[in-house]
C-alpha positions as CSV (number, residue, x, y, z in Angstrom):
1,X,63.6,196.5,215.8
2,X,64.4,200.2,215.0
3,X,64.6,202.8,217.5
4,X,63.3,206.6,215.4
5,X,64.1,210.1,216.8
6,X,62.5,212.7,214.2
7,X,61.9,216.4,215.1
8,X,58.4,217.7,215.0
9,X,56.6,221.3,214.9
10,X,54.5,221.5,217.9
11,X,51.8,222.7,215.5
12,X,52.3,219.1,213.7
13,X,52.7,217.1,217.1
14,X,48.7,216.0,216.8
15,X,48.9,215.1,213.1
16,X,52.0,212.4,214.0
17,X,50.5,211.4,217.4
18,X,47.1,210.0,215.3
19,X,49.6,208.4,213.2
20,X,51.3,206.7,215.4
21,X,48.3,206.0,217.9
22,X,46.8,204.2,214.8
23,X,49.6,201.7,214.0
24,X,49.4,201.1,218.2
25,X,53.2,202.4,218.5
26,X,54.5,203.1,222.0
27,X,55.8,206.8,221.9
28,X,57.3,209.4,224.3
29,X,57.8,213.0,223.2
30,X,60.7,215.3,224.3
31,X,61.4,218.9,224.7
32,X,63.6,220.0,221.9
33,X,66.8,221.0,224.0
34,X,69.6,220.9,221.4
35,X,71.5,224.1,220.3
36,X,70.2,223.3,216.8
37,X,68.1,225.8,214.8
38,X,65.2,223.8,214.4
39,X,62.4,224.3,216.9
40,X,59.9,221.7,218.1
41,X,59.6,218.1,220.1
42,X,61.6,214.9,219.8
43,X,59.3,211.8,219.6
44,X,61.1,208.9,219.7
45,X,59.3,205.4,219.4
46,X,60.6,201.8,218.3
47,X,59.1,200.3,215.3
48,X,60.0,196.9,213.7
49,X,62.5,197.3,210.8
50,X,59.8,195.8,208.2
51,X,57.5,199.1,209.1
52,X,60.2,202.1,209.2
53,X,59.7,203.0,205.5
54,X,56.0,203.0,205.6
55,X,55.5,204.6,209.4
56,X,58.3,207.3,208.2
57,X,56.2,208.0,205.0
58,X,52.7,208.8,206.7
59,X,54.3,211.0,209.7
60,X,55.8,212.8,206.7
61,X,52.6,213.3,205.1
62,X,50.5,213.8,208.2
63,X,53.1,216.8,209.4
64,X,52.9,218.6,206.0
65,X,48.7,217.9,205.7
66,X,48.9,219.6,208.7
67,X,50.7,222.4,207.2
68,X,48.4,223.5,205.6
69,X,50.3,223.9,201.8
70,X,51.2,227.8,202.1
71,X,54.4,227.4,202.5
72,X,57.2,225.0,201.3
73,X,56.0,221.4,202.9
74,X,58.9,221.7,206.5
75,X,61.8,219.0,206.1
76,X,63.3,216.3,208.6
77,X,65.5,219.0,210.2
78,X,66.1,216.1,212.6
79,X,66.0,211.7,212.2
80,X,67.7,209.4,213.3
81,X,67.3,205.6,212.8
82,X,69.2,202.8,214.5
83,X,69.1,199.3,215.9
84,X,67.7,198.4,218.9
85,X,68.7,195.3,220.5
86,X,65.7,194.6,222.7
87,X,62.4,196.8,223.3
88,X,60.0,196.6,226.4
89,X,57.3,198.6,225.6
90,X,53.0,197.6,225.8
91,X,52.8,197.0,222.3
92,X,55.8,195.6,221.3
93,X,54.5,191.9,220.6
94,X,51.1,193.1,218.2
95,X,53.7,195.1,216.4
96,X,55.9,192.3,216.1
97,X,53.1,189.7,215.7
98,X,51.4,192.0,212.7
99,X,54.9,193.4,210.8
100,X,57.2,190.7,211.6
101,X,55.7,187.1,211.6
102,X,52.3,188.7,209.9
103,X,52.6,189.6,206.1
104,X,51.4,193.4,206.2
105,X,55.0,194.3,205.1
106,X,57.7,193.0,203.4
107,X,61.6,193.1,204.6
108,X,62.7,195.6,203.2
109,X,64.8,198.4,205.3
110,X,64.0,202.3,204.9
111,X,65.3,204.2,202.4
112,X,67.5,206.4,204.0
113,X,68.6,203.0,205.8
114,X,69.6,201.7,202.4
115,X,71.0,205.0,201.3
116,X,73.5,205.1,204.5
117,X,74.3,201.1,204.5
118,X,75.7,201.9,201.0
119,X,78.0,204.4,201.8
120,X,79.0,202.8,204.7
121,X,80.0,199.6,202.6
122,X,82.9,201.0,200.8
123,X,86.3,202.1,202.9
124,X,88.3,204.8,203.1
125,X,90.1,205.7,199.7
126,X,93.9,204.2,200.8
127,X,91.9,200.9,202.2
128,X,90.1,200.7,198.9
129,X,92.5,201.2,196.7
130,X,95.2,199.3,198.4
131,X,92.7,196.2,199.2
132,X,92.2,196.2,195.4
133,X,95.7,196.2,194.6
134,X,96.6,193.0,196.8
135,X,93.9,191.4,195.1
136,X,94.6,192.0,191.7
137,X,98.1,190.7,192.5
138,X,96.8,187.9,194.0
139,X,94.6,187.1,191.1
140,X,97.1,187.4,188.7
141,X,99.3,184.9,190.7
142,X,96.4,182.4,190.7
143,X,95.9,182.7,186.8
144,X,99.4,182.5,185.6
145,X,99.7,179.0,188.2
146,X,96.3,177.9,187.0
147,X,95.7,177.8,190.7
148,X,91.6,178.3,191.6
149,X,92.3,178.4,195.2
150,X,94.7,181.7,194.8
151,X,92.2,183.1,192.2
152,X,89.2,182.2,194.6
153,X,91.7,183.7,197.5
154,X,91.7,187.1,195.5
155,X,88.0,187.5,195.8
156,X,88.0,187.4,199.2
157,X,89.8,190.3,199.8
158,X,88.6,192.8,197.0
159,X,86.0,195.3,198.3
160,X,84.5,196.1,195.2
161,X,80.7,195.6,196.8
162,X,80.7,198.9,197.9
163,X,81.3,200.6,195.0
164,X,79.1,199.1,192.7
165,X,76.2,199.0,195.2
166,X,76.4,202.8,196.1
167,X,75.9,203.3,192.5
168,X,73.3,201.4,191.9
169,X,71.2,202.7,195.3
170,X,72.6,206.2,193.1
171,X,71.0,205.3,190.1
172,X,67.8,203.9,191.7
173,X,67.2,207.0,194.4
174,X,68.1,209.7,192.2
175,X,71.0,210.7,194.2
176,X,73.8,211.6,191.4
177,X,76.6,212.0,194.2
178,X,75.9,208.4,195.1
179,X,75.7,207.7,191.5
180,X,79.4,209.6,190.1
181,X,80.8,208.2,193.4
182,X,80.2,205.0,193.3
183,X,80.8,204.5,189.2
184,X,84.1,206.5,190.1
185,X,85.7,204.6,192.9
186,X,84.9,201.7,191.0
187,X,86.2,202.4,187.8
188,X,89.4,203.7,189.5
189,X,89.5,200.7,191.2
190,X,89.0,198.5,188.3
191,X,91.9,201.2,186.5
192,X,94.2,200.1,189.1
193,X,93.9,196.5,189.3
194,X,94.6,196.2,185.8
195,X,97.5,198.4,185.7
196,X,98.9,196.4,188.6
197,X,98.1,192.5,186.7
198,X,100.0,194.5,183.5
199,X,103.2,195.6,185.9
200,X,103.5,192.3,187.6
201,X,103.3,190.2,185.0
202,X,105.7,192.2,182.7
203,X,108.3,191.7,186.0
204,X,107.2,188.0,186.1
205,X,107.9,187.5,182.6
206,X,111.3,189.9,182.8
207,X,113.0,187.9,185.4
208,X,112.0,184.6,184.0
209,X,110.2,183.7,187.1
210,X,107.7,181.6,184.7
211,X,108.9,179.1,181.9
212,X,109.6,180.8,178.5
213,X,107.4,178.5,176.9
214,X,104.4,179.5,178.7
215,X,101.5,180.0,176.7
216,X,98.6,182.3,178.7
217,X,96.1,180.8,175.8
218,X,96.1,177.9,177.1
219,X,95.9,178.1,180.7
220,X,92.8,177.0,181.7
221,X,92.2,179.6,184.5
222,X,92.8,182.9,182.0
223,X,90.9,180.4,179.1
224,X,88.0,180.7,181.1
225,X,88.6,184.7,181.1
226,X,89.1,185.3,177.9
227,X,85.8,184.2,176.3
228,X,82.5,186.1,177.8
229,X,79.6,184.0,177.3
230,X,75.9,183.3,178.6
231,X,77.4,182.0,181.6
232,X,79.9,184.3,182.1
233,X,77.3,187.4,182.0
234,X,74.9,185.4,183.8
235,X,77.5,185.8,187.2
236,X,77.5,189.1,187.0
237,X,73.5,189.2,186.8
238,X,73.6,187.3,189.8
239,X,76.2,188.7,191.6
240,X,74.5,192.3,191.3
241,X,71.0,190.9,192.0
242,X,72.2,189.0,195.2
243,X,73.6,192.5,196.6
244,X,71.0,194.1,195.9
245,X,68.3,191.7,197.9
246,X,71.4,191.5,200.9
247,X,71.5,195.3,200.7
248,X,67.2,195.9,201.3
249,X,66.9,193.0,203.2
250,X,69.4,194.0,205.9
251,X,71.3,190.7,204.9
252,X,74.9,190.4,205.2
253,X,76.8,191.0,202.0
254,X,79.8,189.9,202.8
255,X,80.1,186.7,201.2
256,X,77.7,188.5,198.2
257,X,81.1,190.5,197.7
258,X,82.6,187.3,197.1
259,X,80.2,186.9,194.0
260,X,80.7,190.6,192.8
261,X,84.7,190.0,192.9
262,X,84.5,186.9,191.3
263,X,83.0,188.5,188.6
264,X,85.5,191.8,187.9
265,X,88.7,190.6,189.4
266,X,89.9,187.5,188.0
267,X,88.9,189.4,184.6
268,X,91.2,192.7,185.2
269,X,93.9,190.7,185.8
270,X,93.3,188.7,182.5
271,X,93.3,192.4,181.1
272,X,96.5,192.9,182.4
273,X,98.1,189.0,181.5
274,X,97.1,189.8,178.4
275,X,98.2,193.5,177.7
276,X,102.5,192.1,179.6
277,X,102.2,188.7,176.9
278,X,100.9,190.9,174.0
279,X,97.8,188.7,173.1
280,X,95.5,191.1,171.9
281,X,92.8,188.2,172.1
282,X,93.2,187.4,175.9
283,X,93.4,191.4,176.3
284,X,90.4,192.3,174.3
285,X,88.6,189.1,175.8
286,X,88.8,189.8,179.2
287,X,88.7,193.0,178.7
288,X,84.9,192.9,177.2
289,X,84.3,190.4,179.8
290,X,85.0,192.9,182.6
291,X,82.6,195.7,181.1
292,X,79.8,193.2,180.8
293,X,80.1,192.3,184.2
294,X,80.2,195.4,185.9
295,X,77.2,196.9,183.5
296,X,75.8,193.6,184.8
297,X,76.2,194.3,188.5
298,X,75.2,197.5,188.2
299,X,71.8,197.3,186.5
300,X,70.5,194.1,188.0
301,X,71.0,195.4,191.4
302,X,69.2,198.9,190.3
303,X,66.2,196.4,188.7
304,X,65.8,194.9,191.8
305,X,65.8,198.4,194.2
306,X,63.3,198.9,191.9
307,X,61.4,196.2,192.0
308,X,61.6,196.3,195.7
309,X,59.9,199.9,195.5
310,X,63.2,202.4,196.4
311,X,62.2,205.6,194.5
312,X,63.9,208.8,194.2
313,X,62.4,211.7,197.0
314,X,60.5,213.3,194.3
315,X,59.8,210.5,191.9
316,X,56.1,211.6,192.3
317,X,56.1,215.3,192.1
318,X,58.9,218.3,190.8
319,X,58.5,221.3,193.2
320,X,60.5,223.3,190.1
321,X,58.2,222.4,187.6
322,X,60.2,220.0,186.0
323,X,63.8,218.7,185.4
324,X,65.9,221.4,183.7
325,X,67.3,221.0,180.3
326,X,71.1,219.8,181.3
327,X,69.8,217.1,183.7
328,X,67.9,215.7,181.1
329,X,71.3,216.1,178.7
330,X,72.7,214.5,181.2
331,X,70.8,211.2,182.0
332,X,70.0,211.1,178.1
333,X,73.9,211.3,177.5
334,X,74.6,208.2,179.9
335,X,71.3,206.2,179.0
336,X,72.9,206.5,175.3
337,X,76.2,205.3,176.4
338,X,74.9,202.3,178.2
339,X,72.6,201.7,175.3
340,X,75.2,201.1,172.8
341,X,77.8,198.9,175.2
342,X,75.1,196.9,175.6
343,X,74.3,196.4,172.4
344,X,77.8,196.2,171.0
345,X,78.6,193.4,173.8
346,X,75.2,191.5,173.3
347,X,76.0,190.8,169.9
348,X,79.7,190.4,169.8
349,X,78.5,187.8,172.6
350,X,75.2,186.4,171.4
351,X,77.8,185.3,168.5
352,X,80.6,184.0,170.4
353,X,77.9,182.0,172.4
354,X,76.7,180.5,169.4
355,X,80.2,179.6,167.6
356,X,80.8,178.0,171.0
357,X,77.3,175.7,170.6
358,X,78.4,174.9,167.6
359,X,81.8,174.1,167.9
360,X,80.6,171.7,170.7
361,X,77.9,170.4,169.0
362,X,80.7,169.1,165.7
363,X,83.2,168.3,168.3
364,X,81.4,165.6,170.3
365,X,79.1,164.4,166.4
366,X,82.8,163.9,165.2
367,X,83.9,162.2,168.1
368,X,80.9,159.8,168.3
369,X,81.4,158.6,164.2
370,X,82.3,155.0,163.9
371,X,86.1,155.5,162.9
372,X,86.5,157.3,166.3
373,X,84.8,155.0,168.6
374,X,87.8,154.5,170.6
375,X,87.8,158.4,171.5
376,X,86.3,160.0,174.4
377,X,85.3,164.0,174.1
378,X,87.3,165.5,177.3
379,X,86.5,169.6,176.5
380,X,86.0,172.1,174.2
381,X,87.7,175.5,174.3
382,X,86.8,178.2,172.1
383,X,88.9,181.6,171.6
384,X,86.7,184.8,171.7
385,X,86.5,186.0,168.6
386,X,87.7,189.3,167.3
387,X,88.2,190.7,164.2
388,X,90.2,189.7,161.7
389,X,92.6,192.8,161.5
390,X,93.7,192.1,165.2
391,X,94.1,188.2,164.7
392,X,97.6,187.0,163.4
393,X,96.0,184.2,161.4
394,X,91.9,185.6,160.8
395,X,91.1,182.2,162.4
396,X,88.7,181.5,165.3
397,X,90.9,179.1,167.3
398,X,89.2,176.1,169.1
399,X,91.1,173.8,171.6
400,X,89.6,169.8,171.5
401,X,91.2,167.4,174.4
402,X,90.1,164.4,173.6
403,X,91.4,160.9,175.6
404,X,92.7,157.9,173.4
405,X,94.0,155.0,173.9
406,X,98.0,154.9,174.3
407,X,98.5,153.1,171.0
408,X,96.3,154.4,168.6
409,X,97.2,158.0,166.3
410,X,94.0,160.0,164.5
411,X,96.5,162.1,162.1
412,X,93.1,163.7,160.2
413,X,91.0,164.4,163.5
414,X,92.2,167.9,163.7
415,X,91.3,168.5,159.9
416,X,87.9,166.8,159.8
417,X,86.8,168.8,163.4
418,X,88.2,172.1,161.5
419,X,85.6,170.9,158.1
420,X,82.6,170.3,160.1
421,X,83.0,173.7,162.4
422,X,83.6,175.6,159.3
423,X,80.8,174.3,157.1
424,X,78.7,174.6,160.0
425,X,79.4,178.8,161.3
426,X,80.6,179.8,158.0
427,X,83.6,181.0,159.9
428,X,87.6,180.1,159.5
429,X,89.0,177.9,162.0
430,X,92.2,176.8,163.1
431,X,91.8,174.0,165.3
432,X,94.2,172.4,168.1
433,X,93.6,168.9,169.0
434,X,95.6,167.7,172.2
435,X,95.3,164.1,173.2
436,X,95.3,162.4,176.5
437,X,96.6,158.7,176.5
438,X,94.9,156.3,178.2
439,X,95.8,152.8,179.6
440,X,93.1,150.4,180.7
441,X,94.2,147.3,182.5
442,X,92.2,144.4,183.1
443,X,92.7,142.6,186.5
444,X,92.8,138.9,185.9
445,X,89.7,136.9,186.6
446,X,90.1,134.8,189.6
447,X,89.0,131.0,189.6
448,X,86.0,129.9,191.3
449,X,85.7,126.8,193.2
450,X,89.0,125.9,192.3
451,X,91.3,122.8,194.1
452,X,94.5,121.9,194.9
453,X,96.0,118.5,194.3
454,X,98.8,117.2,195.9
């Protein structure tokens, strides 16, 4: 249940009364007593949370029919909305009965609800930034030990929620302070947790805290960083839509932060990993990885405000006649920008995703021929690719394990893998085959209904 205080002209008391009187909502009505400027009554009456939004919307509309339309429509000088923990009132139960275990309304919270949840989600600058920081460090540690509890550890403590969910309630109710906020505590946020992975790891790797034959390409925890996919993208989708629907609802979010930092951090510290071992390729990887996600995030949790119905104050009518020129510069300037990441990043990743079908696909056909029966097709690993001025080699690397039995050798494996991926994407490949030895022992069978003899 919400408890809602809104100021009211006495000459627009009657209109809200009817209002209320028709939804069957217990009221009381207050002298105005405050030392604000605003004159008129207080009426106060709870409501359940399902109904706010659409109560809230015809009081507004009943006070400014009431108006008369001379004059400028009169604003909420005054309304407040918060929980209420129990209500005893006449009509509490129909309301509940008919907004609450009925189907007149859906769940989701008010607008200004939403708008205030948001800003609340996201802390003060030094918690922020210093939260982010830990967690990038944290991440980075994870990675470079190929440890998913430390990297899952990391996600836990970054607040990036808040950010990316004020912009996106920004983008959705046309409130550009929301919007610039939001994008610019996260991208500072993002800034910084890079530029911390990139300092730690060069002072890992300066004090030879990490073996010198570490190779970050083939860690499997920064492998699965470096190479944005369906599946990669398709966390990020999720991640922002799962906010969004915890946000309206009045859900918890907190473990829906989880999803979102699982999504951005791990990557911004492959960034860094990258940028400290001078691998343009895990760099460049993770890096387009990152940006996918967080244009992800962001526009699957604005889709589904949408789709919920939160729309802007005057999504419906322009009391200046219209938007003026550099507001429409504006929003056509960042709709551009958006427009051409996302296309850029869909194709460079609608090809990685299918060099990666197909390298799987020739992988496990070669492994199943006759001559390499004995084999068994452990994973797949498949470089991001780039272009060829920033690889060493032009190659798109790939990275077979396969599991062999301890005495056998498969010399041309490598080469005949390397064949069928090329004929197959058209592309070069330079392929890495590592094998796992296997022993299978037998225990002996044990004689049935066998006698001793003396």
């Amino acid at each position: 249940m919400r408890l809602v205080r809104t100021l009211v002209p006495e000459d627009g008391l009657a209109a809200v009364e009817s209002v209320l009187d028709g939804y069957d909502i217990d009221y009381v009505v207050v002298n105005e007593a405050g030392d604000t400027d605003a004159e008129g009554l207080l009426v106060e009456f709870p409501v359940p949370t399902q109904a706010v939004e659409s109560v809230l919307a015809e009081v507004r509309e009943a006070r400014e029919a009431d108006h008369g339309g001379s004059e400028e429509p009169p604003e909420d000088a005054y309304t407040v909305v918060t929980s209420a923990e129990s209500v005893f009132a006449p009509h509490v139960d129909e309301l509940e009965a008919r907004f609450v275990t009925g189907t007149e309304e859906d769940d989701a919270i008010p607008t200004e609800e939403i708008r205030s949840t948001a800003l609340d989600m996201t802390p003060s600058p030094l918690t922020y930034y210093s939260m982010t920081l830990l967690s990038a460090l944290v991440a980075t540690a994870g990675l470079l030990l190929d440890a998913p509890a430390i990297v899952v550890g990391s996600m836990v403590i970054a607040p990036l929620i808040g950010s990316a969910l004020t912009a996106s309630v920004g983008t959705v109710l046309d409130e550009r302070r929301m919007l610039w906020e939001g994008l610019k505590t996260q991208l500072l946020g993002l800034a910084l947790a890079i530029a911390a992975a990139t300092a730690f790891s060069l002072a890992l790797r300066s004090a030879a805290f990490l073996p010198p034959a570490l190779d970050v390409t083939t860690t499997r925890q920064i492998a699965n960083r470096i190479s944005p996919g369906l599946l990669s993208v398709v966390v990020g989708v999720c991640a922002g839509a799962a906010g969004a629907f915890g946000l309206a609802t009045g859900v918890s979010v907190a473990l829906v932060g989880v999803m979102v930092a699982a999504a951005l951090v791990p990557a911004a510290a492959a960034v860094g990993i990258g940028i400290a071992w001078r691998v343009p390729s895990v760099a460049l990887g993770a890096f387009l990885l990152l940006v996918l996600n967080a244009l992800a995030i962001h526009l699957a949790a604005a889709a589904v405000l949408w789709h919920l119905g939160y729309r802007p104050d005057d999504a419906t009518a322009n009391r200046d006649g219209g938007l003026p020129w550099s507001r429409y510069a504006s929003v056509a300037a960042v709709a551009l920008v958006v427009l051409a990441l996302f296309v850029a990043a869909g194709a460079t990743v609608g090809t990685q995703i299918a060099f990666e079908r197909q390298a799987n696909v020739v992988a496990a056909d070669v492994v199943d021929e006759e001559r390499y029966e004995a084999l068994e097709l452990v994973s797949v690993t498949t470089e991001f690719g780039l272009p060829d001025a920033l690889l060493a080699s032009g190659d798109r690397a790939v990275t077979v394990v396969v599991s062999r039995p301890v005495d056998r050798r498969y010399p041309d494996l490598a080469r005949t893998i390397a064949d069928g991926i090329e004929r197959e994407t058209g592309n070069r490949v330079a392929v890495t085959v590592e094998f796992v030895d296997r022993q299978r022992v037998s225990a002996p069978a044990r004689a049935v209904g066998s006698s001793r003899s003396r």
